[in-house]
matplotlib code that plots the C-alpha trace (Angstrom):
import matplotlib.pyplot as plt

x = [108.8, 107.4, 104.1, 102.4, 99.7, 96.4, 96.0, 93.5, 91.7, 89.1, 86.2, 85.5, 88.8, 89.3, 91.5, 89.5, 89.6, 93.0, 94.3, 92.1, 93.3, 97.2, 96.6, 95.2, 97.9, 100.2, 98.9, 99.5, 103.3, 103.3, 101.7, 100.1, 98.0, 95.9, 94.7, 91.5, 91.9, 89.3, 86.1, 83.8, 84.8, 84.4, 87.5, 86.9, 82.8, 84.5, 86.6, 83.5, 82.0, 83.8, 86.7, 89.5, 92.3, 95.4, 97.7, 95.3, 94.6, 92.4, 92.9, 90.7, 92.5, 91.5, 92.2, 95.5, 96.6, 97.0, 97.7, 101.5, 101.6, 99.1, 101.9, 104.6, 102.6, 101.8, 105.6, 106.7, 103.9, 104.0, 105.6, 103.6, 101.8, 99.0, 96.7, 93.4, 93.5, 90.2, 89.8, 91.0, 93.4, 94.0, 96.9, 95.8, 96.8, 99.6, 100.9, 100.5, 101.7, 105.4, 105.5, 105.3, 107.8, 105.4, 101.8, 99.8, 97.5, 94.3, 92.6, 90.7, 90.1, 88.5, 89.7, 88.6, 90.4, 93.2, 93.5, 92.8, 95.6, 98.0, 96.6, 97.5, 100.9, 101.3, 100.4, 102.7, 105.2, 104.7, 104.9, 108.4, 109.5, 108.6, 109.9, 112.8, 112.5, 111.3, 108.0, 108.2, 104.6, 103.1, 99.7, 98.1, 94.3, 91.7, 88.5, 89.4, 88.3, 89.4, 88.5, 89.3, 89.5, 88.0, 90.5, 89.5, 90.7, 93.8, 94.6, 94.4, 95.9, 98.8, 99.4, 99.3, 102.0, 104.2, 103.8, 104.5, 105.2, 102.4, 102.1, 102.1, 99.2, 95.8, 93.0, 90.5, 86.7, 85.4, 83.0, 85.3, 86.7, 83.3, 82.0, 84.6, 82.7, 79.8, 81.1, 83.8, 87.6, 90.1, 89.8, 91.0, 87.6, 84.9, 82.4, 83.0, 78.9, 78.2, 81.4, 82.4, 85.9, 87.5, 90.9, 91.5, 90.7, 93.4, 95.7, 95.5, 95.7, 99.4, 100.4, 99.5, 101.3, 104.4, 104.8, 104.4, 107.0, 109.1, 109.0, 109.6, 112.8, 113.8, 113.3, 114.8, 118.4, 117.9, 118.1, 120.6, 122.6]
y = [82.7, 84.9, 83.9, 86.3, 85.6, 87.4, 86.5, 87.5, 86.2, 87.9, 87.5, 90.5, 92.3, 93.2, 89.8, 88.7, 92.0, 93.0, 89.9, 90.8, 94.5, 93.3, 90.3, 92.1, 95.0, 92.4, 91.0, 94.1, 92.5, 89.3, 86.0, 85.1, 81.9, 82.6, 80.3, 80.4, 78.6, 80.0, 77.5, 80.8, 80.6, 84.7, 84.5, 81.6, 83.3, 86.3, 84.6, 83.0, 86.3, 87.7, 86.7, 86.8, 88.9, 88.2, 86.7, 85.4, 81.8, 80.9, 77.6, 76.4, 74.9, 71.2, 71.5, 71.3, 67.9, 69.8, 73.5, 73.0, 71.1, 73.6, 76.2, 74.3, 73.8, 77.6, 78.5, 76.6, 78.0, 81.6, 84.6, 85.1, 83.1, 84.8, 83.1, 84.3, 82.1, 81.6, 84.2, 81.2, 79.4, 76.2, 73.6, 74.8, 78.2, 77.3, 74.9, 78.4, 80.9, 78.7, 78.8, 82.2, 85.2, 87.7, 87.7, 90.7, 90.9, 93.4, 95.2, 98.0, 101.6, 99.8, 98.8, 95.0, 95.2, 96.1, 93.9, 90.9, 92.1, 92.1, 88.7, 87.0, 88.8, 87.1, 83.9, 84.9, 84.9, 81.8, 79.7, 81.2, 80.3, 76.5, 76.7, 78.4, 80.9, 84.3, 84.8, 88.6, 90.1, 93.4, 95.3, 96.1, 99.3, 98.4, 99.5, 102.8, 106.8, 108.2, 111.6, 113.4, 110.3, 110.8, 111.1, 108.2, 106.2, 108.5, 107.4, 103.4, 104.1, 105.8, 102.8, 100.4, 101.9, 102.4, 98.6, 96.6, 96.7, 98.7, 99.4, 103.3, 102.6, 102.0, 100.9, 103.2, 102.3, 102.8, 101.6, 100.6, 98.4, 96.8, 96.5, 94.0, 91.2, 92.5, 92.2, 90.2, 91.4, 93.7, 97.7, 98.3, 96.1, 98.4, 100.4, 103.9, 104.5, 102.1, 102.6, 106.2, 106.6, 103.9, 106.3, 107.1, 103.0, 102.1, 104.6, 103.7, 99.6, 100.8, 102.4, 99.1, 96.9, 99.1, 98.8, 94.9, 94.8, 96.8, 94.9, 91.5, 92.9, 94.2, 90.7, 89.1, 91.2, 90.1, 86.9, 86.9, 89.6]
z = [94.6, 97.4, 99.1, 100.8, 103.8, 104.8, 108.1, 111.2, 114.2, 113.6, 110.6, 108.4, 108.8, 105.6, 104.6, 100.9, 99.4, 100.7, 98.5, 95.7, 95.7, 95.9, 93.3, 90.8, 91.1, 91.3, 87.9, 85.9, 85.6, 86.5, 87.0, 90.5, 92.2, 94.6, 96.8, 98.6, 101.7, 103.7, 104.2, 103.5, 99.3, 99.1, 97.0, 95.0, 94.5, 93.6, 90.6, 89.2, 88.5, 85.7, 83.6, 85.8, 85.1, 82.9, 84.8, 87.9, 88.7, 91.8, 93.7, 95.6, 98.8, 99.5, 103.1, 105.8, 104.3, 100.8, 102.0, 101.6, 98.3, 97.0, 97.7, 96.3, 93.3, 93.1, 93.5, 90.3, 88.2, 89.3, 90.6, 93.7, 95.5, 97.8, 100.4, 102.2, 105.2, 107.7, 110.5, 113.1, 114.1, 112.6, 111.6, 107.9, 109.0, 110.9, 107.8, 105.9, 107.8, 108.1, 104.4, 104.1, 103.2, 104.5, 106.2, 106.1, 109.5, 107.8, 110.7, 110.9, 113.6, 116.3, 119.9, 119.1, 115.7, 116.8, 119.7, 117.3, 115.0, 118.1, 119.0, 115.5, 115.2, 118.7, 117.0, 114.2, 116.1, 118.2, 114.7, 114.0, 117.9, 116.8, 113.2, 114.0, 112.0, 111.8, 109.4, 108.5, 109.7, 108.9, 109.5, 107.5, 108.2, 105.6, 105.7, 107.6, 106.7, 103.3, 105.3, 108.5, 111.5, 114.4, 118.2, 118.9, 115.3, 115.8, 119.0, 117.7, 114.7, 116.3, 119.2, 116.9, 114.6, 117.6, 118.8, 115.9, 112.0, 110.0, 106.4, 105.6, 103.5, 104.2, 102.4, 102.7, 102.6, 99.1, 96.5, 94.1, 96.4, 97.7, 94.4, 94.0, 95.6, 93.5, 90.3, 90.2, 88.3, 89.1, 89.8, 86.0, 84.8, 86.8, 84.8, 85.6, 84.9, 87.8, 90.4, 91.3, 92.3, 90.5, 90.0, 93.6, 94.3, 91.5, 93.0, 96.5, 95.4, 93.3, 96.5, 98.6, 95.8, 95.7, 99.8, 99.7, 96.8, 99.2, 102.5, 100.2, 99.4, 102.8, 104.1, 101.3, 101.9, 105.5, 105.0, 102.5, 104.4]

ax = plt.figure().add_subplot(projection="3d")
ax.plot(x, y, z, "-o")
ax.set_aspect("equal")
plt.show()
């Protein structure tokens, strides 16, 4: 079963509530684990505010000596397996990085973001070189302008996408989103009274889901091709 990596060098890149947005999405068809193995907890404090949703468990990761059992486990149990790994390196990160089908590298407009997303592809890439095999990367903007971005975003946004794999679909700054962390659930169990824009959220999360589903299957004809 496909597990899936959020992975940065840098802290408050958008990592958490990328995997939040793509679990929960994910859950509308399917079963999924996800696995916590960043020392902050935000994802295992975020399931302990409201009934999860259908479909969702949330493993708390014991640490490196566990990390790849912990997968394993999640494998037999469920459909996809997704991990919010530490903004660091580490051998827990490295132990989950070479388990995974495809690691999503969250970043967001900025000069410094960027160069940290170029710095943990490069460390993406330097786990393949000593496993042997290649570990299918993507990046992924979070956190960026729903409206009009300024040159300067532009001109990041723009290098980036002409250096390296990047999703088509960003995750835009929004409430809904946010609120998350707040509240607790998925998109579909906001109150509308309290969160504006809930619809465009659940609409830009499908659109996000839909593109990981897509590069799965692209690497999965590679490899079998």
């Amino acid at each position: 079963m496909p597990v899936i990596s959020f992975a940065s060098s840098k802290g408050g890149a958008g990592k958490t509530t990328s995997a939040i947005i793509l679990a929960t999405e994910l859950a509308q068809g399917t079963d999924i684990v996800l696995i916590d193995a960043d020392p902050a907890g935000r994802l295992t404090r975020w399931s302990t505010l409201a009934p999860l949703p259908p479909g969702i468990e949330v493993v708390t990761s014991q640490g490196e000596r566990n990390i790849q059992d912990e997968i394993s486990a999640g494998r037999a149990r469920a459909t996809f397996v997704l991990i919010d790994l530490e903004g660091s390196a580490s051998r827990l990160t490295s132990f989950a990085v070479s388990e995974s089908d495809l690691v999503i590298v969250p970043t967001g407009d900025e000069q410094q973001d960027a160069d940290e997303a170029i710095e943990t592809l490069a460390q993406i890439a330097m786990e393949g070189r000593a496993r042997r095999r290649d570990i299918p990367a993507a990046v992924l903007f979070a956190r960026t302008n729903a409206a009009v971005k300024s040159k300067l975003e532009k001109h990041i946004n723009s290098q980036l996408r002409g250096a390296t794999r990047v999703f088509e679909t960003e995750l835009h700054r929004r409430t809904a989103f946010s609120s998350l962390h707040n509240m607790g659930g998925g998109l579909r169990q906001l109150d509308p009274s309290e969160v504006n824009g809930i619809d465009k959220a659940i609409a830009n999360a499908q659109a996000f889901a839909s593109e990981a589903i897509d590069m799965l299957e692209e690497v999965h004809h590679a490899q079998v091709a």
